[in-house]
mmCIF file of the C-alpha atoms, coordinates in Angstrom:
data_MODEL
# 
_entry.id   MODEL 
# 
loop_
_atom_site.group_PDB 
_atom_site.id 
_atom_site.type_symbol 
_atom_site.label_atom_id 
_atom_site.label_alt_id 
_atom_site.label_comp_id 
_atom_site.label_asym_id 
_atom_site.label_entity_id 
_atom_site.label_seq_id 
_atom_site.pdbx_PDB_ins_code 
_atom_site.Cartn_x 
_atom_site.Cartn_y 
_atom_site.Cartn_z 
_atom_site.occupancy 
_atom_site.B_iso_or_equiv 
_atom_site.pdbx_formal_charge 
_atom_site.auth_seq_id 
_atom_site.auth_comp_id 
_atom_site.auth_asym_id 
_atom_site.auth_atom_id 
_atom_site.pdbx_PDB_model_num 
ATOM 1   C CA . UNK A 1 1   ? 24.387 -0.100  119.477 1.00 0.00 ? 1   UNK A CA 1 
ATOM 2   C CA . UNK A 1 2   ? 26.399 -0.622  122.411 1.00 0.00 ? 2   UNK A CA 1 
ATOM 3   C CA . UNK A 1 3   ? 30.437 -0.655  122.652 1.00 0.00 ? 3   UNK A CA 1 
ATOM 4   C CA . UNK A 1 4   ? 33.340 -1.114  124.484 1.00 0.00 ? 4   UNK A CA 1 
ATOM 5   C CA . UNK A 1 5   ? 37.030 -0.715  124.416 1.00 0.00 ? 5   UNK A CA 1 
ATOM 6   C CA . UNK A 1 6   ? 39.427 -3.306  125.738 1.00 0.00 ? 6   UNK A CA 1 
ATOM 7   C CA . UNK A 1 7   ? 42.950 -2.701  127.515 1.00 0.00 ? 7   UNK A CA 1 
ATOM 8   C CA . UNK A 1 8   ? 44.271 -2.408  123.993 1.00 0.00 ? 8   UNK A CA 1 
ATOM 9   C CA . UNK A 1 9   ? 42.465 0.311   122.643 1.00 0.00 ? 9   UNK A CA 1 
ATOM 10  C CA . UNK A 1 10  ? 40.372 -2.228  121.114 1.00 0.00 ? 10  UNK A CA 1 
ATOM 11  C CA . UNK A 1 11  ? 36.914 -1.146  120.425 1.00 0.00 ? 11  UNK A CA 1 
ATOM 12  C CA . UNK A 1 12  ? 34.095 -3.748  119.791 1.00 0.00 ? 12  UNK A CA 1 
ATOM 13  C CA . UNK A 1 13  ? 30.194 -3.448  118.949 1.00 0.00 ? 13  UNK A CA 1 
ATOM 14  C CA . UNK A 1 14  ? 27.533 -5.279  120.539 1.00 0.00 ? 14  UNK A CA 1 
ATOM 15  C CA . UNK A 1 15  ? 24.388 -5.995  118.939 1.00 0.00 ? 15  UNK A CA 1 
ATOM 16  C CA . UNK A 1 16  ? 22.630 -8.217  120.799 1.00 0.00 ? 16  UNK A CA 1 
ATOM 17  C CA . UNK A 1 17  ? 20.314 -9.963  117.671 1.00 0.00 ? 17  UNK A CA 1 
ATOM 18  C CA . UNK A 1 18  ? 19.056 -13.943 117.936 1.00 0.00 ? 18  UNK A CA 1 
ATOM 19  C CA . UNK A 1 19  ? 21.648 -14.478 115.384 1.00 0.00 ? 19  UNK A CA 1 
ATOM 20  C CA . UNK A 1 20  ? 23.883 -13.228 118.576 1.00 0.00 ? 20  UNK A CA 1 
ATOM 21  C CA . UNK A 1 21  ? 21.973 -14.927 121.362 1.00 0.00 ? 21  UNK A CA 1 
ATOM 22  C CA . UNK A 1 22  ? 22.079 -18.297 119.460 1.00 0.00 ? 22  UNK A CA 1 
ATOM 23  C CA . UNK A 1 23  ? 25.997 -18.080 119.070 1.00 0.00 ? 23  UNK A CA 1 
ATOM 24  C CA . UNK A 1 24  ? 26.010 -17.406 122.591 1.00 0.00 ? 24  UNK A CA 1 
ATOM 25  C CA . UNK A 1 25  ? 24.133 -20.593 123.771 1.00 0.00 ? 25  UNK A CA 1 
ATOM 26  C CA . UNK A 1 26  ? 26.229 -22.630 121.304 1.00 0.00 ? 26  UNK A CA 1 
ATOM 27  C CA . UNK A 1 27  ? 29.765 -20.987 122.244 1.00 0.00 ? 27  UNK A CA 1 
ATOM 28  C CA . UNK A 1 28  ? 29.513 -20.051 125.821 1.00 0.00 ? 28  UNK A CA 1 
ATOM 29  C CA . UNK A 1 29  ? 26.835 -22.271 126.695 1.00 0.00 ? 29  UNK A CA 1 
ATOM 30  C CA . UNK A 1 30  ? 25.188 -19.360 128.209 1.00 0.00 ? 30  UNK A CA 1 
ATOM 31  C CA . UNK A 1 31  ? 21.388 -18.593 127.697 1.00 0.00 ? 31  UNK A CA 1 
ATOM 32  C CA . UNK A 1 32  ? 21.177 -14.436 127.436 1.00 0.00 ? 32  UNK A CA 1 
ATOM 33  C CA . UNK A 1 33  ? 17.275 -14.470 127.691 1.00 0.00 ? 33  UNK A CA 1 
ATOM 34  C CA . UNK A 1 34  ? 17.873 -15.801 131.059 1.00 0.00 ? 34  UNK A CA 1 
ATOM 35  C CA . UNK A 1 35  ? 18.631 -12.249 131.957 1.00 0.00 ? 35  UNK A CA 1 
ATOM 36  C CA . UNK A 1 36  ? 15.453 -11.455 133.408 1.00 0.00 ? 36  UNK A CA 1 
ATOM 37  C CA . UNK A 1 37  ? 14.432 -13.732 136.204 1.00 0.00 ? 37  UNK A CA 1 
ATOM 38  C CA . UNK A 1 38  ? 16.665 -15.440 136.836 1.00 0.00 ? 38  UNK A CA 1 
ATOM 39  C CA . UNK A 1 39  ? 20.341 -15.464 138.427 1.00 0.00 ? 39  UNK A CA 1 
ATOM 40  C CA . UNK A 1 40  ? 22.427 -14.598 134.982 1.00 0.00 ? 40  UNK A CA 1 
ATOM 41  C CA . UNK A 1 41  ? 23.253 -11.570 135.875 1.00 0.00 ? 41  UNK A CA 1 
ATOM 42  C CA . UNK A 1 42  ? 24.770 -12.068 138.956 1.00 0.00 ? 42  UNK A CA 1 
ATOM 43  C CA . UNK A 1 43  ? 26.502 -14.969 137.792 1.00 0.00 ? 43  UNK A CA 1 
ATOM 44  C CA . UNK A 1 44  ? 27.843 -12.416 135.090 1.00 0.00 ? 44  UNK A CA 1 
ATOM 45  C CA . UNK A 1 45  ? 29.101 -9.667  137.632 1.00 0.00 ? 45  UNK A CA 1 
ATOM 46  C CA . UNK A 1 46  ? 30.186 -12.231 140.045 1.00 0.00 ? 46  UNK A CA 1 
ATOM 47  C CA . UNK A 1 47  ? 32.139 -14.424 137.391 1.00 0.00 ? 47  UNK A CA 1 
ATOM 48  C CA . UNK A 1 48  ? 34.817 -12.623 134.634 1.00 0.00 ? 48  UNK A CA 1 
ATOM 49  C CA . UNK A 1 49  ? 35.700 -15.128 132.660 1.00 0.00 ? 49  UNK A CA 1 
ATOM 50  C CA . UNK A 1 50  ? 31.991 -16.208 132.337 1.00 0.00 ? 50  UNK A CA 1 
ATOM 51  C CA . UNK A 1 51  ? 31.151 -12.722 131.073 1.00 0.00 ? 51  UNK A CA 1 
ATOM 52  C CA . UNK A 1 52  ? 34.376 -12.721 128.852 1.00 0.00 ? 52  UNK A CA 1 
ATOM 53  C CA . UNK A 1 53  ? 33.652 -16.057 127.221 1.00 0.00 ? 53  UNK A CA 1 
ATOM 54  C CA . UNK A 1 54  ? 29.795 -14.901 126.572 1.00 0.00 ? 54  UNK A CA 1 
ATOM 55  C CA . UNK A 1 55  ? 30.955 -11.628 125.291 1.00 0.00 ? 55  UNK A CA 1 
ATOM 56  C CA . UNK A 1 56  ? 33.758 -13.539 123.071 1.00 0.00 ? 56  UNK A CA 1 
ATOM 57  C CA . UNK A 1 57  ? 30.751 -15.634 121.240 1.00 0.00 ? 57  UNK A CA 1 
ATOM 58  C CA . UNK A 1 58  ? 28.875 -12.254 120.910 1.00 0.00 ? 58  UNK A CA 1 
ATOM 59  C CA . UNK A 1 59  ? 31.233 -10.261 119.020 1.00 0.00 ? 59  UNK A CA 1 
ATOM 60  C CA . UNK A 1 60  ? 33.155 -13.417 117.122 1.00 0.00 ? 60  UNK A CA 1 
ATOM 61  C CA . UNK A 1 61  ? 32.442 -12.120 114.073 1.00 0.00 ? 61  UNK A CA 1 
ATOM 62  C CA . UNK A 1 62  ? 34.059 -8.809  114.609 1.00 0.00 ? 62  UNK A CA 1 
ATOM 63  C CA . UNK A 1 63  ? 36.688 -10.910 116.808 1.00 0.00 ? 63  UNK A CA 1 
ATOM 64  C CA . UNK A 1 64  ? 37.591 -13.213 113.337 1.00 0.00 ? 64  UNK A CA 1 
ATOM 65  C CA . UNK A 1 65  ? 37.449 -10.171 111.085 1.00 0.00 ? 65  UNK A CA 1 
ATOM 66  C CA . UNK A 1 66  ? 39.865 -8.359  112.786 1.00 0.00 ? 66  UNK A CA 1 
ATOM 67  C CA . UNK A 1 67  ? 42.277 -11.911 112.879 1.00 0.00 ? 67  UNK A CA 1 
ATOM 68  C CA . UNK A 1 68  ? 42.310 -11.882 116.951 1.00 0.00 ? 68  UNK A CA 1 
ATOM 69  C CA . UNK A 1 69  ? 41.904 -14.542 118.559 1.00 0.00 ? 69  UNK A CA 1 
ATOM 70  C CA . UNK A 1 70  ? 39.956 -15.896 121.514 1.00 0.00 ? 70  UNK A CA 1 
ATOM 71  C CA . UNK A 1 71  ? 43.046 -15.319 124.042 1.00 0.00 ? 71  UNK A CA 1 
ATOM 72  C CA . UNK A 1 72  ? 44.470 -12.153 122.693 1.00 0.00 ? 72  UNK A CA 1 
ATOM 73  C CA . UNK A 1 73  ? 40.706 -11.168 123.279 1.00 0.00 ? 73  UNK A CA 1 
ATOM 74  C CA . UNK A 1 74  ? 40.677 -12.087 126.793 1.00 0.00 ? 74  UNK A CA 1 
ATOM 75  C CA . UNK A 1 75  ? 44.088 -10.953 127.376 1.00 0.00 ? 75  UNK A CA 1 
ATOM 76  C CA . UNK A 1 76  ? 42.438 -7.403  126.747 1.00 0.00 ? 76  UNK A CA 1 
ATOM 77  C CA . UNK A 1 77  ? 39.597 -7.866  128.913 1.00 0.00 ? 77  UNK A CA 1 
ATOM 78  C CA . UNK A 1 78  ? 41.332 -6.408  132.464 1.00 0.00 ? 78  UNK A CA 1 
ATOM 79  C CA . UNK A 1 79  ? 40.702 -3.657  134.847 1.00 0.00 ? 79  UNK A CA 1 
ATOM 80  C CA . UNK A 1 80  ? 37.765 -1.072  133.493 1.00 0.00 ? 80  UNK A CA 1 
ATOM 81  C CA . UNK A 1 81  ? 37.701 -2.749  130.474 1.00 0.00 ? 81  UNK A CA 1 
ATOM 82  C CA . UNK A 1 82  ? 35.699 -5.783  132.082 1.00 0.00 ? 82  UNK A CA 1 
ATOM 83  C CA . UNK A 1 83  ? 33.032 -3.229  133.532 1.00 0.00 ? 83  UNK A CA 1 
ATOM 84  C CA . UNK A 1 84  ? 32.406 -1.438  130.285 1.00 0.00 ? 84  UNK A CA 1 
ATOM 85  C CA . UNK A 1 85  ? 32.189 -4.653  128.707 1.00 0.00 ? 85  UNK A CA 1 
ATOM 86  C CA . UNK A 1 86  ? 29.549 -5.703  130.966 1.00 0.00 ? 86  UNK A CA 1 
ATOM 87  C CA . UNK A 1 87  ? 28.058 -2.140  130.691 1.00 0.00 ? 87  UNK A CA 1 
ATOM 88  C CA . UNK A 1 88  ? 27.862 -2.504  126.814 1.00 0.00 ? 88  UNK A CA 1 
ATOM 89  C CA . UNK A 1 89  ? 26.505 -6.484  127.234 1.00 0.00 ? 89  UNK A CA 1 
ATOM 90  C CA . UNK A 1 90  ? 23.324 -5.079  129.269 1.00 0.00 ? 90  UNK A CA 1 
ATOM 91  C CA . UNK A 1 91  ? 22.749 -2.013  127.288 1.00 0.00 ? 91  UNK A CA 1 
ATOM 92  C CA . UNK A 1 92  ? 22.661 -4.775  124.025 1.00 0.00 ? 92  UNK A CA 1 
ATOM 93  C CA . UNK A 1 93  ? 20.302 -7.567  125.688 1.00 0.00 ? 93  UNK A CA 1 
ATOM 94  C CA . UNK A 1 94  ? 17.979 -3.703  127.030 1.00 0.00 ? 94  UNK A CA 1 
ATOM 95  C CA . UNK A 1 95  ? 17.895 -2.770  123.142 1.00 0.00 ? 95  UNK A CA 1 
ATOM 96  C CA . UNK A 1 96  ? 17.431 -5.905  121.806 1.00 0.00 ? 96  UNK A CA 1 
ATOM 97  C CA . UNK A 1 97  ? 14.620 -6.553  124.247 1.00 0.00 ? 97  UNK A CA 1 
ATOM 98  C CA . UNK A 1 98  ? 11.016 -5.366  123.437 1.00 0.00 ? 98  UNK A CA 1 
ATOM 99  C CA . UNK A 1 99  ? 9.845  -2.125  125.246 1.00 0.00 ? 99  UNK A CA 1 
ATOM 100 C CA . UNK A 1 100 ? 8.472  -3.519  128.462 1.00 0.00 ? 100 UNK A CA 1 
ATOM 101 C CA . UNK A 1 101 ? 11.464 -5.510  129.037 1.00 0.00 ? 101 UNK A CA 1 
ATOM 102 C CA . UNK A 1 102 ? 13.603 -3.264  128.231 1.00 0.00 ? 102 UNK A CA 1 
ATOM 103 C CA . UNK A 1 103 ? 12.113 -0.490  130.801 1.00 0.00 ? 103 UNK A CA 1 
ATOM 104 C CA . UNK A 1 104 ? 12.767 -3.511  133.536 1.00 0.00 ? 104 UNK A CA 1 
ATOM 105 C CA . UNK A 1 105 ? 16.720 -3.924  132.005 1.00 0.00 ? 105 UNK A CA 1 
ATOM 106 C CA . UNK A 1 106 ? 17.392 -0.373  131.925 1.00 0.00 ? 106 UNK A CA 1 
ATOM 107 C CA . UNK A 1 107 ? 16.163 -0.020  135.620 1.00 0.00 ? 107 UNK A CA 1 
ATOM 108 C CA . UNK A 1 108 ? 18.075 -2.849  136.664 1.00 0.00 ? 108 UNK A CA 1 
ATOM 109 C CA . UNK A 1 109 ? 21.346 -1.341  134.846 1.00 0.00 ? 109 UNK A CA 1 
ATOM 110 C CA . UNK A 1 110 ? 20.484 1.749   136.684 1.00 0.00 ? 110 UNK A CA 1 
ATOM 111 C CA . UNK A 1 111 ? 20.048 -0.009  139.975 1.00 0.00 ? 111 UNK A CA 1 
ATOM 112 C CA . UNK A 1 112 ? 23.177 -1.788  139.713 1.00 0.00 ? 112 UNK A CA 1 
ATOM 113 C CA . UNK A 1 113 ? 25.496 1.270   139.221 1.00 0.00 ? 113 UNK A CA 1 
ATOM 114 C CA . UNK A 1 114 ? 23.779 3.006   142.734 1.00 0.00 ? 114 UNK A CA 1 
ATOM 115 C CA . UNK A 1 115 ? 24.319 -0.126  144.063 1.00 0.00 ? 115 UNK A CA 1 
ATOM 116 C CA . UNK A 1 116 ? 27.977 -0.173  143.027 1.00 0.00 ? 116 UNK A CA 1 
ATOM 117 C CA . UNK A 1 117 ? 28.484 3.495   143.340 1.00 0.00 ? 117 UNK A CA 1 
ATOM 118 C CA . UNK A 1 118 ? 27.075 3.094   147.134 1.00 0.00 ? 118 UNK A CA 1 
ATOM 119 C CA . UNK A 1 119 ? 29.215 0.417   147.830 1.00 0.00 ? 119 UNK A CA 1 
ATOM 120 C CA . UNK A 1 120 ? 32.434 2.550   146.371 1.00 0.00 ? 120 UNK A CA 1 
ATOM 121 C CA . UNK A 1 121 ? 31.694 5.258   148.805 1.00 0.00 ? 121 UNK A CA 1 
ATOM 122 C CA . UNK A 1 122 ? 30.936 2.487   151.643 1.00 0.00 ? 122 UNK A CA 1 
ATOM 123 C CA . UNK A 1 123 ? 34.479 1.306   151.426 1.00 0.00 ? 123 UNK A CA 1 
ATOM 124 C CA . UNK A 1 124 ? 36.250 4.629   150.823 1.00 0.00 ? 124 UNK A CA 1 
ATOM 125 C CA . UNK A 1 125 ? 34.309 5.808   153.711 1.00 0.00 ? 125 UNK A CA 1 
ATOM 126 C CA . UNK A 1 126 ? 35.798 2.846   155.769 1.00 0.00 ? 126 UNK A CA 1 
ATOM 127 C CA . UNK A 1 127 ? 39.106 3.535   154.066 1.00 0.00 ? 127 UNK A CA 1 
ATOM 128 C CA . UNK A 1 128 ? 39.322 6.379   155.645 1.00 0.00 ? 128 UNK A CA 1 
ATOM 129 C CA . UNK A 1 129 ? 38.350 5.824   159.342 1.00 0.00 ? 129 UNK A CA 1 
ATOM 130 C CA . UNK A 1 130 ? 41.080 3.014   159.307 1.00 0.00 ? 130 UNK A CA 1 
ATOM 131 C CA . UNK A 1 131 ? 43.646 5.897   159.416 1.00 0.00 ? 131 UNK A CA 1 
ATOM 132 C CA . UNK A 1 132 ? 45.725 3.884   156.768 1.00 0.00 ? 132 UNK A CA 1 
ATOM 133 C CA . UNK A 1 133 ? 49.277 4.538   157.328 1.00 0.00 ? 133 UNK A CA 1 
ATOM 134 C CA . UNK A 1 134 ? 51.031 6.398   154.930 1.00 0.00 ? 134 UNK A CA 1 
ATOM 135 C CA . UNK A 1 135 ? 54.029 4.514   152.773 1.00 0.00 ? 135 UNK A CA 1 
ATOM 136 C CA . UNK A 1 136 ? 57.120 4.811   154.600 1.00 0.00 ? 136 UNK A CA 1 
ATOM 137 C CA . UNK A 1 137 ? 55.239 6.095   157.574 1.00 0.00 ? 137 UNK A CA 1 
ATOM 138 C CA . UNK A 1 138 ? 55.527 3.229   160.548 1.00 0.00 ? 138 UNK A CA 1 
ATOM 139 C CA . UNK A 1 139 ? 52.358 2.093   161.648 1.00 0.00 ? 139 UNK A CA 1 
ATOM 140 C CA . UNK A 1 140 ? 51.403 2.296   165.110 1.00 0.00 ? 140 UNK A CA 1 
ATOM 141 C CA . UNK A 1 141 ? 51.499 -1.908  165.735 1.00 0.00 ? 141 UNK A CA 1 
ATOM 142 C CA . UNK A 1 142 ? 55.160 -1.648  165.009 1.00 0.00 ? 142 UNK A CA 1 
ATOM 143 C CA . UNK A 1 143 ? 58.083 0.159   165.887 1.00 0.00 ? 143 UNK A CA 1 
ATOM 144 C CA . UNK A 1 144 ? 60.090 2.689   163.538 1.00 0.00 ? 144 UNK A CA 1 
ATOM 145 C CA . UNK A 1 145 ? 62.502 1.630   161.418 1.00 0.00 ? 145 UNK A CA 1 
ATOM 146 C CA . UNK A 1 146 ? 65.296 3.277   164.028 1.00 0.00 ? 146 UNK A CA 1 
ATOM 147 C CA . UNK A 1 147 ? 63.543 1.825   167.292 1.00 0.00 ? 147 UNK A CA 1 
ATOM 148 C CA . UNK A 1 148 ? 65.881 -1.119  168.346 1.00 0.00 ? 148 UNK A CA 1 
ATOM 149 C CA . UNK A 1 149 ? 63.527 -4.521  168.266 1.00 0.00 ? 149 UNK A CA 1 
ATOM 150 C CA . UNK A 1 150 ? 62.797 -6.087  172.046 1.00 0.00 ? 150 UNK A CA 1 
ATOM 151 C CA . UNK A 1 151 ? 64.024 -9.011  172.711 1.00 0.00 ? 151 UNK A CA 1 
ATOM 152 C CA . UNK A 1 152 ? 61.863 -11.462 174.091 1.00 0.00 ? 152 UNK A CA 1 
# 
């Protein structure tokens, strides 16, 4: 069983069953076992509130029991929270699947945290050769606060 925490300490369990994927099509009008093949999960990484509203209909049971509601939900869905989320949402649809499927899931989960982890370092390493200026530091395009400004 996968889970996740929200931004409010929140934490929610995703079982991905038919019962699940059925409330899914009928909530979020999202098809999970479109997963494999075809462009869902890009759509879900690319699009948040997409992957909020699917993971809303997954988990509404555990959303009504606990007398949230659909905004207060999404209101917690922010920052990390989003990622682990998604994290726990392909770890369900992997367990739910049957084995062969689930060997292609779990090596598409992996290859999508390289590929994010590659592209973290990409941009840090670009980060860095920017030579960022400091806070308070004045950048070299413009003059100190104490240089007088030229008049032109």
């Amino acid at each position: 069983m996968a889970t996740f925490k929200d931004a409010s300490g929140r934490e929610w369990s995703l079982v991905i069953t038919v019962d699940t994927i059925r409330r899914v099509r009928l909530l979020a009008g999202c098809d999970l076992m479109q997963a494999i093949g075809g462009k869902l999960l890009e759509q879900l990484a690319t699009d948040p509130v997409l992957l909020v509203d699917v993971l809303a209909a997954a988990c509404k049971p555990q959303i009504d029991a606990a007398q949230v509601t659909p905004e207060q939900f999404g209101q917690g869905m922010v920052g990390d929270a989003i990622d682990d989320a998604a994290q726990a949402l392909l770890q369900g649809l992997a367990d739910f699947s049957p084995s062969p499927t689930r060997k292609l899931l779990m090596r598409l989960i992996e290859a999508g945290r390289a590929g994010q982890a590659k592209a973290h370092e990409l941009a840090m390493t670009a980060m860095d050769r920017m030579q960022v200026p400091q806070p308070g530091a004045a950048s070299p395009s413009q003059p100190a606060s104490s240089d007088p400004i030229p008049d032109h």
